[in-house]
Structure formats: structure tokens, C-alpha cells
C-alpha positions in Angstrom: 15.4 11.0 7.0 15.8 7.4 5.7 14.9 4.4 7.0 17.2 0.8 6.4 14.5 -1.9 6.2 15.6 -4.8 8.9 12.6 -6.5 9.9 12.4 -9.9 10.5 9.5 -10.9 8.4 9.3 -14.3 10.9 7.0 -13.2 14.1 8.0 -16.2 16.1 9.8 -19.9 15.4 9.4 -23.3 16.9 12.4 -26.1 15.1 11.1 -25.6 11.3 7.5 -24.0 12.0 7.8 -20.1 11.8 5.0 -18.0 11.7 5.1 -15.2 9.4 3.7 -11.7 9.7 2.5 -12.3 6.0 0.5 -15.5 6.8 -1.1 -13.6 10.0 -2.3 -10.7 7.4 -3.9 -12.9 5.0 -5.5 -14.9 7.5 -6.7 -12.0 9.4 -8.3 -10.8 6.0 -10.1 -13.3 5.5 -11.4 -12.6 9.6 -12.4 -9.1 8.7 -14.2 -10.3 5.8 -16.2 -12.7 7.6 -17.5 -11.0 10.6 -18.0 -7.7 8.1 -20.3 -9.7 6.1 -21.9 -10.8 9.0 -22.4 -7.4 10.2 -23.9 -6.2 6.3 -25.8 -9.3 6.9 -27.4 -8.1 10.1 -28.8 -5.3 8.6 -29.8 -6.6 5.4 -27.7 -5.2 3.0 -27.4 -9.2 1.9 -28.9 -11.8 1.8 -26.7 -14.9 3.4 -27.1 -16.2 6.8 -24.0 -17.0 8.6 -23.6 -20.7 7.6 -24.2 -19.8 4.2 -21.3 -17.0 4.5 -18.9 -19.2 5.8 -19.7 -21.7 3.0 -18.7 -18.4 0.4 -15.8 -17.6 2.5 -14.5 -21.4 2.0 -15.5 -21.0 -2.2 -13.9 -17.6 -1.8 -10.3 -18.6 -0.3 -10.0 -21.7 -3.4 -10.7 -18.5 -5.7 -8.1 -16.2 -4.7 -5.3 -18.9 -4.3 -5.9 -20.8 -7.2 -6.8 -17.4 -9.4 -3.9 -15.4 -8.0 -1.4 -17.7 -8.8 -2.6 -19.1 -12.0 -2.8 -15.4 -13.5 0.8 -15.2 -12.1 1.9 -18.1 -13.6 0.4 -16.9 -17.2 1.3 -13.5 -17.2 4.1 -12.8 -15.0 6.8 -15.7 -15.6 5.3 -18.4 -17.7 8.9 -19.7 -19.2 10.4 -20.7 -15.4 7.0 -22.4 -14.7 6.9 -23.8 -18.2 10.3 -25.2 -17.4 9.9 -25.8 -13.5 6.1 -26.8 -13.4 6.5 -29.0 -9.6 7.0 -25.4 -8.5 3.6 -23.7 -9.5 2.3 -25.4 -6.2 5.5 -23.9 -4.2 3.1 -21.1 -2.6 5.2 -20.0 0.4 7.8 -18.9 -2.4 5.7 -16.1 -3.4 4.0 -15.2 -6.9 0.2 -13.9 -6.4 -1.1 -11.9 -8.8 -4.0 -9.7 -7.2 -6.1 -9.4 -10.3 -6.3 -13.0 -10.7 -6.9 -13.2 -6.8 -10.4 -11.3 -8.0 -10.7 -13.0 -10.9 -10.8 -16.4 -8.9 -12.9 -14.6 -6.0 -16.0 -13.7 -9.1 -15.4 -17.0 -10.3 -16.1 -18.7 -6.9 -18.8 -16.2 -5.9 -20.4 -17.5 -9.2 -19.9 -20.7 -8.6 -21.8 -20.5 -5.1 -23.9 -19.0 -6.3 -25.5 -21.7 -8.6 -26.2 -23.5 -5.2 -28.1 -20.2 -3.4 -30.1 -17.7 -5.0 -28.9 -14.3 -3.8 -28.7 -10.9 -5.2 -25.3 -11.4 -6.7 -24.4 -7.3 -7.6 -25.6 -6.8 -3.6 -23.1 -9.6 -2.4 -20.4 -8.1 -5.2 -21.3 -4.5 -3.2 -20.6 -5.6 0.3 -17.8 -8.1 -0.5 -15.3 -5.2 -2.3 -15.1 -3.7 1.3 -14.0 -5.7 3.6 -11.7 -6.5 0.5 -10.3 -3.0 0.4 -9.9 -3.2 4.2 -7.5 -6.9 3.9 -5.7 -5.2 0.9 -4.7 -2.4 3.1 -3.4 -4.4 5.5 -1.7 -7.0 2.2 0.4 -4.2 1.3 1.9 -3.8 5.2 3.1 -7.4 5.1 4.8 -7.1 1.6 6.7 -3.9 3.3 7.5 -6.2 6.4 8.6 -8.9 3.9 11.0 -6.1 1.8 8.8 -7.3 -1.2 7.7 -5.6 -3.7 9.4 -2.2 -3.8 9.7 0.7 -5.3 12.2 2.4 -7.6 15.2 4.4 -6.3 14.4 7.6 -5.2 16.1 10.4 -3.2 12.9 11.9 -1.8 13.8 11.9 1.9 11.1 8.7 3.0 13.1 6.5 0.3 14.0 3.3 2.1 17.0 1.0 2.2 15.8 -2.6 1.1 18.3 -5.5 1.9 18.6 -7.0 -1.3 18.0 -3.3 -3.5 20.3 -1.1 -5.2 19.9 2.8 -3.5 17.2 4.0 -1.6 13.4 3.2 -2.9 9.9 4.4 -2.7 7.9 2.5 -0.1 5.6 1.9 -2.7 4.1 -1.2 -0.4 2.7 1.6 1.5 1.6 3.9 -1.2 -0.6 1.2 -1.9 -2.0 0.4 1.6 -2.6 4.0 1.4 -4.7 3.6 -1.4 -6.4 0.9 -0.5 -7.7 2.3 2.8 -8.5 5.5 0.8 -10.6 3.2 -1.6 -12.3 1.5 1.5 -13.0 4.9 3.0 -14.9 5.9 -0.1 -17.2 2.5 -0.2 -17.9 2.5 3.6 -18.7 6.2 3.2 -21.2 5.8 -0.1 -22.9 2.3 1.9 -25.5 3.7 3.1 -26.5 5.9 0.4 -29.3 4.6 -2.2 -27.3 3.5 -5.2 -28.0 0.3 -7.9 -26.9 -2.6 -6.8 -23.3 -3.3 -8.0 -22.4 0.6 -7.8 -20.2 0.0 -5.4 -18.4 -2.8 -7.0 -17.8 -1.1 -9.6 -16.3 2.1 -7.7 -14.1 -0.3 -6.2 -12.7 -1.9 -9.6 -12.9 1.6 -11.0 -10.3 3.3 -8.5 -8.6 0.2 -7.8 -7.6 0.3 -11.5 -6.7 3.7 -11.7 -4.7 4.6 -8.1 -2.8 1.2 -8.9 -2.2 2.6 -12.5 -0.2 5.4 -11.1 1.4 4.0 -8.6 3.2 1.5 -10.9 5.1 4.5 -12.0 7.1 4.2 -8.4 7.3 0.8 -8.5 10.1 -1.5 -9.2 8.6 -3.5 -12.5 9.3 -7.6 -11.9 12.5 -7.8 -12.7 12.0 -11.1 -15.4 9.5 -8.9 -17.2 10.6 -5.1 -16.9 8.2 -2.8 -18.7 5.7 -4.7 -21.6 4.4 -1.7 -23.5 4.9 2.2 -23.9 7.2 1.7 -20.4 4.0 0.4 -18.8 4.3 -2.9 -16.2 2.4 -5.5 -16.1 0.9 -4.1 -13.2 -0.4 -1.2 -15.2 -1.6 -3.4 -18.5 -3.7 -5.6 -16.5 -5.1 -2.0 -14.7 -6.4 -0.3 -18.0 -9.2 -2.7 -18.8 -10.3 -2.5 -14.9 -10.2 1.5 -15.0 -12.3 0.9 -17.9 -14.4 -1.0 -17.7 -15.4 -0.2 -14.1 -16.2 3.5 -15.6 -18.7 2.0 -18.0 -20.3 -0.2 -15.7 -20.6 2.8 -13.3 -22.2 5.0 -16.0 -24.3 2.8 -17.5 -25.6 2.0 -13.8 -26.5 5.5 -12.9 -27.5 6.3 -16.1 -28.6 3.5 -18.2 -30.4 1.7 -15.1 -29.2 -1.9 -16.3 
């Protein structure tokens, strides 16, 4: 059974003013993260109050939006930027890259962090979950917006995108699949006794790796194609994560940095 992709990725309009499933999702991430850090802060697992978690959240959303697209810029199609710089700032176009959404997310968490003394591997620990959670839910809205799919297949789930050649892997889904998997796995290993940062580390570890192979079903961006050995971007940018995230993890259980 196949399935033609028609939704309307626009929930509701008023004139110009639309309000987009996609803009819902990210804000509602940012929700979960809040009140989950709350809740790790209730029982001690950190170390912020409230006021001081809302001030992170506020460093944390500059991170991601100036990270994610700044890494997109760079990696994924510096020559139209180059040419068409006014439009690095057009957001609502589209163009995040997820690894420099993290990359901005450390940087701000850092940053913060020069201001409160906290346990910074603890936070990193608590942070990657709700994270996994508003990833999840990410790769929904990119399946609503018929972004970001995957290469034709004739498996019988394969889905007709508007704008696509043949039927395609859902691979939006795949990866809200993995991502809830991944949150699974650090809600489950919480309350066990660990290093501080273990958990971070898992998370950058199987993110790396489940996003790795996933790539292989989905569509590479089309003004790049595949960089090296048939590998995306995607997949370059997920081999240092896979590794490093493996040596952190042993060196933490084994090494006791």
C-alpha cells in the first residue's frame, strides 16, 4: 500500500499570517525541553533553578538558529549564499543543519556557563534527552512539509512526494524513529550510576551512527549529491560524531576522566 503525500503543511491562515505545523514542532521542543529540565531539576540530577533554566533555554535557542544555519551555509551550499548573502537571514526558506544546531547549543551552554558555575557534563547529560524527544517530533514536521525525503523505492510504504520522481522512503520517519529509539535508551540508562557526560556521549554516539545508515535511504541535497566514497554530507559530518562519541564513552567507563 502507498501513500500520495497531500498535506497541507499550513495548520491554519489569517490574510498573510499562517501558522505552520513546523513552527508549532520547534516551538513545542523547546516546551518539552523546558519543563523536562525542570523536572531533572526537581530531583537533582542538575543543578539550575528555574530562572536560571530559562536564561539557558534563551542562550540555547541563539545557539541552535545561529549554529544550524551557519553550518548549513558553510557546508551544504556556500556558492548561492556566497552569491545571494541577504538570503542567509531568509529562515522561513529552510536550510538548518542539525549538527551545527548542536554545535551552536555546546557553544551557548558554554557560554552560560561562564556566568553560573554548574556541572557542565551533568547539564550536557540531562539536556541530550529532552533533545532526542524534540528531534523525534523535528522529523514529523519535515514529513508534513514533504521535505527531506528519501530515495525511490518500491518497498510497499514508499511514498508519493509532490515535487519527487517515483515513490520514496519515508526516511523523515525513519529518523523520528530513531530518534525516539535514542531517547528511549537515555531515559532508560538515567537513573542508573554512570560518569557524568555518559549519557551525552551515548547520545552523540548513536545519533552518529543510526543517522549514518539512514543516509543510505535518503535523497542526498540535490546541489551537493554524494561528497566522498557515495557518502552525503549527512554521513561525513556523522563519522567524527560516531567516533568520537565512542572514545569519549570508553575513556569514561574505563579511563575515569
Amino acid at each position: 500500500m502507498v501513500f500520495y503525500h497531500n498535506i497541507n503543511p499550513v495548520l491554519f491562515s489569517i490574510g498573510p499570517f499562517e501558522i505552520r505545523y513546523y513552527g508549532l514542532i520547534f516551538v513545542l521542543g523547546f516546551i518539552i525541553t523546558y519543563y523536562m529540565l525542570i523536572y531533572f531539576s526537581k530531583k537533582k540530577f542538575i543543578e539550575l533553578n528555574k530562572n536560571e533554566i530559562s536564561d539557558l533555554l534563551f542562550y540555547s535557542i541563539l545557539g541552535v538558529i545561529i549554529g544550524s544555519r551557519l553550518i548549513y551555509v558553510l557546508f551544504y551550499n556556500l556558492s548561492y549564499f556566497i552569491s545571494n548573502p541577504i538570503e542567509i537571514f531568509y529562515l522561513w526558506q529552510g536550510g538548518l543543519s542539525f549538527h551545527g544546531g548542536l554545535l551552536g547549543t555546546i557553544v551557548a551552554i558554554v557560554i552560560y556557563r561562564r556566568k553560573k558555575k554548574f556541572n557542565i557534563w551533568r547539564l550536557g547529560d540531562a539536556i541530550v534527552i529532552p533533545l532526542a524527544l524534540a528531534l523525534g517530533f523535528g522529523r514529523i514536521a519535515n514529513f508534513i512539509n514533504g521535505e527531506l525525503y528519501g530515495r525511490i523505492t518500491s518497498l510497499p510504504w514508499g511514498v508519493k512526494f509532490k515535487d519527487a520522481e517515483g515513490f520514496r522512503h519515508p526516511s523523515q520517519l525513519y529518523e523520528s524513529a530513531k530518534n525516539f529509539f535514542i531517547f528511549g535508551v537515555l531515559w532508560f540508562l538515567k537513573d542508573k550510576r554512570f560518569p557524568p557526560g555518559l549519557l551525552f556521549w551515548t547520545f552523540i554516539t548513536l545519533y552518529g551512527l543510526l543517522r549514518f545508515l539512514i543516509e543510505f535511504v535518503r535523497q542526498p541535497d540535490s546541489q551537493l549529491g554524494f561528497i566522498f566514497l557515495n557518502l552525503s554530507m549527512g554521513q561525513l559530518l556523522c563519522i567524527p560524531m560516531f567516533l568520537l562519541g565512542s572514545y569519549m564513552i570508553y575513556r569514561l567507563k574505563y579511563k575515569n576522566i
